[in-house]
C-alpha positions as CSV (number, residue, x, y, z in Angstrom):
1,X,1.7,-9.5,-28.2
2,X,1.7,-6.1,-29.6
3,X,4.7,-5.0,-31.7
4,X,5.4,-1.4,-32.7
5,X,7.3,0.1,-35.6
6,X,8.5,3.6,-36.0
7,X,10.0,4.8,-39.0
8,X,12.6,8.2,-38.5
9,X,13.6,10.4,-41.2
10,X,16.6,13.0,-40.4
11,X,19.2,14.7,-41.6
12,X,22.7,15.4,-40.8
13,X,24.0,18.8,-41.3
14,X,27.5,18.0,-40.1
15,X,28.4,14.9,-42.0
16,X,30.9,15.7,-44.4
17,X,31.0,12.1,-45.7
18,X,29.7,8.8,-45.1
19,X,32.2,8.0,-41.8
20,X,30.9,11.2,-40.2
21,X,27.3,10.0,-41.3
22,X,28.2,6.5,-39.6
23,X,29.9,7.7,-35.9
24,X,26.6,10.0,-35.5
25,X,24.0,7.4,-36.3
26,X,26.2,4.9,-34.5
27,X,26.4,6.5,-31.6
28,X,22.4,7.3,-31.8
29,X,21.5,3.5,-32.5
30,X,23.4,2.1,-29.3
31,X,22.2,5.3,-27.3
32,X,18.4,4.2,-28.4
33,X,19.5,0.5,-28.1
34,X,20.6,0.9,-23.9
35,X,18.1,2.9,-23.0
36,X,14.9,1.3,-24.3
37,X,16.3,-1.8,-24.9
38,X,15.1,-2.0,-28.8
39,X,16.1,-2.9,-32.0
40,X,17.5,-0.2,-34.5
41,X,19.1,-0.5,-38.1
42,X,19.6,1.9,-40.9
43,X,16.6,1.1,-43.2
44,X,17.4,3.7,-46.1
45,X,19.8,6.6,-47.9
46,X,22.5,4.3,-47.0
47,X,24.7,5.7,-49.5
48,X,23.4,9.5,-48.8
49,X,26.2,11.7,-46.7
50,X,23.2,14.0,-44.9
51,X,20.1,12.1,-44.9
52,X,19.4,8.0,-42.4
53,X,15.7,7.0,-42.3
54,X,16.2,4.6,-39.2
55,X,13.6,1.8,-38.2
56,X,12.4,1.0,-34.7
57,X,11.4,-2.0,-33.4
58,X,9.5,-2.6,-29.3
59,X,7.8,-5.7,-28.8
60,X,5.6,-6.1,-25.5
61,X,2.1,-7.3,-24.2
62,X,0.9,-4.2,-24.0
63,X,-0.3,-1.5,-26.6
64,X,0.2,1.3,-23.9
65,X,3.7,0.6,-23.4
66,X,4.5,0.4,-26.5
67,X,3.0,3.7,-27.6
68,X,5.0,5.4,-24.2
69,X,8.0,3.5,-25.7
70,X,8.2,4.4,-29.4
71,X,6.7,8.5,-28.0
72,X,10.1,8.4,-25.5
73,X,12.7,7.0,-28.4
74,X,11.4,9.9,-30.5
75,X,12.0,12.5,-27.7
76,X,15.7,11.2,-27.7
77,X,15.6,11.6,-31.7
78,X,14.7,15.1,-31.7
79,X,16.9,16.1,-28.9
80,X,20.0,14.5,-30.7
81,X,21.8,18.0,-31.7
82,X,23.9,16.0,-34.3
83,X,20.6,15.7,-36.5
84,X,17.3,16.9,-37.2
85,X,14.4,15.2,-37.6
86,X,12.4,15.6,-40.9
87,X,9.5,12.9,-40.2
88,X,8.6,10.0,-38.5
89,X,5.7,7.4,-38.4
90,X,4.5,4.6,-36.2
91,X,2.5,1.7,-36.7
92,X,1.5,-1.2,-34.4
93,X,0.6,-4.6,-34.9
């Protein structure tokens, strides 16, 4: 079993307060969540208006397919036009 972690920084120009923070990053989570069937929370700067550090999780049999996975969720990341993304980092166990 091979589980895979990524770890997204961004920022949200647009939100003008927390419940404009919250639609964009809920709408990103359940995107992420139906399309690549993973798990997704809010892991930090929960009390920030412009800045989410979300965390990732993929668990599988294969190393590969978690890699392709976690690449793919981060292609959806950066071309969300509601944020930016500052960083991100991955890790596998």
């Amino acid at each position: 079993m091979v589980v895979g972690v990524l770890t997204v920084e961004l920022v949200i120009y647009e939100a003008r307060s927390l419940k404009d923070k919250r639609r964009v990053l809920q709408s990103l989570k359940q995107r992420l969540r139906n399309r690549f069937n993973v798990s997704v929370a809010e892991v930090a700067h929960q009390d920030v208006w412009q800045r989410a550090t979300l965390g990732v999780a993929v668990v599988s049999n294969e190393a590969r397919e978690v890699e392709s996975q976690l690449d793919r969720v981060v292609d959806v990341v950066r071309g969300t036009p509601q944020v930016s993304l500052l960083q991100y980092e991955r890790e596998l166990h």
